[in-house]
Structures are given as C-alpha cells and as structure tokens.
PAMI-288559 format. One record per residue (C-alpha): x, y, z. Coordinates in nm, 4 decimals. Example, Ala and Ser with C-alpha at 12.3 -4.5 7.8 and 13.67 -1.06 7.14 Angstrom:
BEGIN
        xx        yy        zz
    1.2300   -0.4500    0.7800
    1.3670   -0.1060    0.7140
This chain:
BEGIN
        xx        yy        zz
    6.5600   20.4465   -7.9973
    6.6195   20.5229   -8.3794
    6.7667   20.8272   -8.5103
    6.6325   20.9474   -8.8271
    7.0197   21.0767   -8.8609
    7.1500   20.7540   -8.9278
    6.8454   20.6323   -9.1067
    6.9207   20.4252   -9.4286
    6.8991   20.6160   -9.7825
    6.6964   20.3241   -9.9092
    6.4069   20.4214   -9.6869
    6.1024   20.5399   -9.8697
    5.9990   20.8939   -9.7669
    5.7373   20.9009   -9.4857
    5.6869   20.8582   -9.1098
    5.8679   20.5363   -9.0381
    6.2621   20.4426   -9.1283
    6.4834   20.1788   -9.0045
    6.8140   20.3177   -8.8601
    7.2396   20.1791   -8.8716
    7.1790   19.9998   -8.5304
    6.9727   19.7226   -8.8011
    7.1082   19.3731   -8.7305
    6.8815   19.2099   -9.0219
    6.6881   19.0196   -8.7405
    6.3693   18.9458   -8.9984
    6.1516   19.0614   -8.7393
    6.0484   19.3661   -8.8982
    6.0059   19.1760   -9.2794
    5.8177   18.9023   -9.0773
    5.5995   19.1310   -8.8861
    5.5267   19.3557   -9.1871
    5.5930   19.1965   -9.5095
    5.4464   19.5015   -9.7443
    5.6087   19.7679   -9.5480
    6.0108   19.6342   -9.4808
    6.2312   19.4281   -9.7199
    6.6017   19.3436   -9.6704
    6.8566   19.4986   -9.8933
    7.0930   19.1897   -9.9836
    7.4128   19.3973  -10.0167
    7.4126   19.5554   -9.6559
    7.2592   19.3042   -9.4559
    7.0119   19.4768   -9.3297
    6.5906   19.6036   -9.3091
    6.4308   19.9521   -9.4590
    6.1034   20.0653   -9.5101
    6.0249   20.0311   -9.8892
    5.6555   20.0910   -9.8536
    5.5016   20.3121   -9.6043
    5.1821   20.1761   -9.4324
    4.8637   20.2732   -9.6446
    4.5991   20.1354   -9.4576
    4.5362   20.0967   -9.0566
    4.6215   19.7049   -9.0689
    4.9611   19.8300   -9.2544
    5.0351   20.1011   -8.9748
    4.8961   19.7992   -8.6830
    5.2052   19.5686   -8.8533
    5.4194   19.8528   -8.8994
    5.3776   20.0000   -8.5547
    5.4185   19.6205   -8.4376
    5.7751   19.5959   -8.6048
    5.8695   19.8853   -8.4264
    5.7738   19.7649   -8.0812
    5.9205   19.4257   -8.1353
    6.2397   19.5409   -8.2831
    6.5181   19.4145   -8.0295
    6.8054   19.6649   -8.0896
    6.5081   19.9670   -8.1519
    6.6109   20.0469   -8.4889
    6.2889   20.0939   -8.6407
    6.1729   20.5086   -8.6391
    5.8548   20.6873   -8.6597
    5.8292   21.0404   -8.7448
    5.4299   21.1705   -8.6974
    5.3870   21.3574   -8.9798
C-alpha cells in the first residue's frame, strides 16, 4: 500500500501520489496517460495531473489497482 510519507515531491497536490516503492513499470503512464508521466532523472512515475473528469479518476483509479508493487496512493479529499 502507498504511503503518502514517502510520496515523490514531483507529485501535483491532490488525492492521488505515487510513492518510493515506484519501479517505473509504465503501467500507471499506460493506463492513464494525462494523469502520470515518468521523471527521466529518477526512473520512476508521479502524478503530474490530477484526474478532472470521471473517465480521468476511472484511469486513475485503474493505475492504482493494477500497480504491481502498490505504489500508487489515494487520499479522499
């Protein structure tokens, strides 16, 4: 499960945030394209956009569920 303690600073404020236990699978960037983008120096997924529609939050929450090492977070506001 993720832990908003070790989230990454890149992560845009908001309800979900993609924790250190990242292994830059491309599931999450895949699954939600305008939501999670890779940052090239650490090797690894944030949330740059947080979902603004319910198709956004579907693909977001999808990410989340799929993510194999449960490193994607969501915080209900």
């Amino acid at each position: 499960m993720a832990d908003i303690a070790n989230r990454y600073k890149e992560n845009v404020e908001g309800s979900y945030f993609v924790d250190n236990q990242c292994i830059d699978c491309d599931l999450c960037r895949e699954t939600a394209p305008d939501n999670f983008t890779r940052s090239d120096d650490g090797g690894y997924s944030y949330v740059y956009k947080q979902p603004a529609s319910p198709d956004e939050a579907a693909r977001c929450k999808e990410a989340m569920e799929g993510c194999p090492v449960e490193a994607i977070g969501n915080t209900p506001a």
